[in-house]
N, C-alpha and C positions, 0 to 999 in steps of 0.2 A: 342959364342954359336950359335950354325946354329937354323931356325928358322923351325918349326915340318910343317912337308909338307901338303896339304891343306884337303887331304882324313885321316889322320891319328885317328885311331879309328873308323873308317866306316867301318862295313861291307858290299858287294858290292857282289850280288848274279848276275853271267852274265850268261845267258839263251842260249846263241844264241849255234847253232850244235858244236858240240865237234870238229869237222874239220876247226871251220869258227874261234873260240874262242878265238886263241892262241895273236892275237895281240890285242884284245879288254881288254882280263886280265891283259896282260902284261902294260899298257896306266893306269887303274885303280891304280894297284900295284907301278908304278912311282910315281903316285900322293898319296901315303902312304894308301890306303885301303885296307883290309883284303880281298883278293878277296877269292867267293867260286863258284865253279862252279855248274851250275844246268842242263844239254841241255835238251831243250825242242821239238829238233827238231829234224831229221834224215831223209836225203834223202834217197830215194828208185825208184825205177823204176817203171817205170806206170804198171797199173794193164794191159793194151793191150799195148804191145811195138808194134804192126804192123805198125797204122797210122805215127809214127814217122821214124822206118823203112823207111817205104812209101816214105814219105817226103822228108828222106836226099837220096832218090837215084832218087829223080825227081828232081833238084836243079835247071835244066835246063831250069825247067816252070818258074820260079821264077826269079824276079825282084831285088828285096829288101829278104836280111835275116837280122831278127829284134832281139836282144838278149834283155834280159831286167834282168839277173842274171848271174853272173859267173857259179852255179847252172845248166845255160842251155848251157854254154859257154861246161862245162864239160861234159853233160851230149849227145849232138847235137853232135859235133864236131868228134869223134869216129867214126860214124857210116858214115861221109862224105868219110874216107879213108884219109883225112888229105889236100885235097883238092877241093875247090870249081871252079866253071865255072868262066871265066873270067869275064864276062859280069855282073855278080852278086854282086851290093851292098850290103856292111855290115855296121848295124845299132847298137848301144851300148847307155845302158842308161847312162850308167856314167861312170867315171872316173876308176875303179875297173874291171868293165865287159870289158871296152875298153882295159885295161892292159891284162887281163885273154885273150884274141882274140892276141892280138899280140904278146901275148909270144907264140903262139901256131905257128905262122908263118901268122896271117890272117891280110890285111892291112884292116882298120877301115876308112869307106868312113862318114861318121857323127855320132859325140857322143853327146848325151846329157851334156847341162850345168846343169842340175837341182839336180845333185846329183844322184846314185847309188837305192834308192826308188822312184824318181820322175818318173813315168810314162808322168803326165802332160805335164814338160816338154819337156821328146822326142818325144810325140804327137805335141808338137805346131811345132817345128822344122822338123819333119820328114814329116807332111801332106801334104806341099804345096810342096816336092817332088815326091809325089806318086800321083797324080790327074791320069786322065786320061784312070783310068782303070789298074794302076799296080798292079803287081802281088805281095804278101808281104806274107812272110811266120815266121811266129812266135812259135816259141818252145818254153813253156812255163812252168808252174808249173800249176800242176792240179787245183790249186785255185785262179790262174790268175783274177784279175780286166779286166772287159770286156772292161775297157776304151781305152784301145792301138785299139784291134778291133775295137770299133763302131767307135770310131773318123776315124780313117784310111777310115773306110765303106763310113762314110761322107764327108770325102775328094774326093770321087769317086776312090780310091782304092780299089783293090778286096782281104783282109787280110784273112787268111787262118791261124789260131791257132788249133796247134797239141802238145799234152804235152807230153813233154821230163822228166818230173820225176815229183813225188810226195812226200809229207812228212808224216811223223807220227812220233808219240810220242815214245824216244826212251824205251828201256826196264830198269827197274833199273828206273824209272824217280820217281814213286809214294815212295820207299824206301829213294832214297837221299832228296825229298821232306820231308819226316814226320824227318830226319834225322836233316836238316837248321832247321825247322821251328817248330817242333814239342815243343822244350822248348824253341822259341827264338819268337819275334816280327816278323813279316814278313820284316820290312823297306826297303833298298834299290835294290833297283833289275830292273836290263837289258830288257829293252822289245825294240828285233830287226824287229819285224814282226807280222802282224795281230794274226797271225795262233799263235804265241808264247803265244801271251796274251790268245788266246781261251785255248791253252794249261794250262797252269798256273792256270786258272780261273778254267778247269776243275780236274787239282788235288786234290785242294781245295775242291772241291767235295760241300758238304753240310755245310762247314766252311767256302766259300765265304762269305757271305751274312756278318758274323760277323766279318769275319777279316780283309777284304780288305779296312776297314780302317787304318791299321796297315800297310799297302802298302806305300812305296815311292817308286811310279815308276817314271824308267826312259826311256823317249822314244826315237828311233831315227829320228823320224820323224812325218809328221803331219799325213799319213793314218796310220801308228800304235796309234796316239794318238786315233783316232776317233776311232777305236777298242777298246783301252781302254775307252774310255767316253761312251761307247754302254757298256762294263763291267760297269760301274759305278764306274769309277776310274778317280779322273783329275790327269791328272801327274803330280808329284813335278820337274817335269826339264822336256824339248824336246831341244834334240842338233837340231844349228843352221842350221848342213847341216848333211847327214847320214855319218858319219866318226867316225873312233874310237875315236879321238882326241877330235870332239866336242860334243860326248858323254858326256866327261871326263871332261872337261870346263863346258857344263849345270848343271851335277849334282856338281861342286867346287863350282857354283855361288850358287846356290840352299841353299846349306848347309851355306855358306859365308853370304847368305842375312837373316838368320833367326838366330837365337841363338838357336831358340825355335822349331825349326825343329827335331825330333826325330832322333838320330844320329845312327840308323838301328841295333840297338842292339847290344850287344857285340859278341866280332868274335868267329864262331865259334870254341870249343878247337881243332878241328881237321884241321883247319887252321893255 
C-alpha cells in the first residue's frame, strides 16, 4: 500500500494572477491537495504610459537597469525594441526575474541571492556598486516599496523609478469568492504579495472582521507576512525562500506539526 500524500484532503485556494499560477497549482496538487484557484491579481498598464515610454528611449542616460519582477521584465523590455546600450548594467532580484531577462536575450550583470521578493537583498549587493552618482533606472509596479530608491539615494546613487504596470482586482473576483467560501471555512489559501492580501481582506468586505479567523494563510515571504499581520492574520506557514516548492514544504510542515490544525474545509464539489 503506498502511503496518502502529505496534502491529501486540503483544500488549497492559490491567489496569485491567473498568468503567474499555473506552476504554483501544479506543486500543491503533487502534494495531494484539492487546489482551487482564486486570482486576485491582473496586470494592466500604467494609468500614464508616457514616463515609461520616456525612460526606455533614454537608456543611454542610464548606468544600471534594475528589474525587481518578471512583471517589469515584460512589461520594460518591449518598448526598448529588444535592445539595450552596451555600457548599461542589468540588475535582477532573483533567480526568476534573472531567467525572464535571459531568455529574452539580455545578459544579467548582478542577480540577487535573496530570493525573487527580497528587495533588501539586492539593495545590500547592488549599492556599493552604484556610489558615486550613478545613474539607476527602475521600472516598477505602481505600488513599489520605496526601499530599492531610498537605499540606492543613500548609497550616493541617483535612482530614477518609473512604473511599468499596475494591478487590480480581476473581474469575476467577488463571484468566485462567495462561490469557495460562501458555504465553506475560509482555511488554506495562497498569499504571493502585499496587494493579494489587501485584495482578499477587501472581498471579504464587512465578513473580515469575523472570519479571518477561519484563515490559514500561507505566505511566501516575510513583506507579505507583515501585510498580513497589519490585516490581523499571523500566518499558519511562511516558505523558507519565495519559490513554489517552499511554498508547498511550509504549509506540508504546518499541517504535519498540528493534528489539530483545521484541515481548510472540504474540497470544493467543483473541484
Amino acid at each position: 500500500m503506498t502511503s496518502p500524500l502529505p496534502l491529501s484532503g486540503i483544500r488549497v485556494v492559490v491567489t496569485r494572477a491567473a498568468h503567474q499560477a499555473a506552476e504554483l497549482a501544479a506543486a500543491f496538487a503533487a502534494a495531494g491537495a484539492a487546489v482551487e484557484p482564486l486570482p486576485l491579481l491582473e496586470i494592466c498598464p500604467p494609468a500614464d504610459p508616457r514616463p515609461l515610454e520616456r525612460a526606455a528611449s533614454e537608456l543611454s542616460l542610464y548606468d544600471w537597469l534594475v528589474f525587481t519582477s518578471t512583471n517589469a521584465v515584460d512589461a520594460f523590455l518591449p518598448l526598448t525594441g529588444g535592445a539595450l546600450p552596451p555600457r548599461l548594467q542589468v540588475a535582477a532580484v532573483g533567480a526568476a526575474t534573472a531567467e525572464a531577462l535571459r531568455n529574452e536575450g539580455i545578459e544579467v550583470h548582478l542577480q540577487g541571492s535573496g530570493g525573487d521578493s527580497d528587495a533588501e537583498g539586492l539593495l545590500a549587493e547592488l549599492a556599493p556598486r552604484v556610489a558615486r552618482r550613478r545613474r539607476v533606472l527602475l521600472p516598477q509596479a505602481a505600488d513599489a516599496r520605496p526601499l530599492l530608491v531610498d537605499g540606492l539615494a543613500a548609497a550616493g546613487a541617483d535612482p530614477v523609478a518609473v512604473v511599468a504596470y499596475d494591478k487590480r482586482l480581476p473581474s469575476g473576483a467577488v463571484e468566485r469568492a462567495r462561490e469557495l467560501f460562501g458555504a465553506y471555512p475560509l482555511g488554506w489559501v495562497t498569499f504571493t504579495s502585499p496587494r493579494i492580501v489587501r485584495h482578499f481582506a477587501d472581498l471579504l468586505g464587512a465578513g473580515w472582521e469575523r472570519r479571518r479567523s477561519e484563515l490559514r494563510a500561507a505566505s511566501i515571504g516575510r513583506v507579505t507576512t507583515a501585510e498580513l499581520r497589519r490585516q490581523g492574520v499571523e500566518p499558519a506557514a511562511e516558505a523558507a525562500s519565495p519559490g513554489d516548492e517552499a511554498m508547498v514544504e511550509a504549509v506540508t510542515r504546518a499541517v504535519a506539526s498540528s493534528s489539530s490544525l483545521p484541515r481548510g474545509g472540504a474540497p470544493h464539489p467543483s473541484g
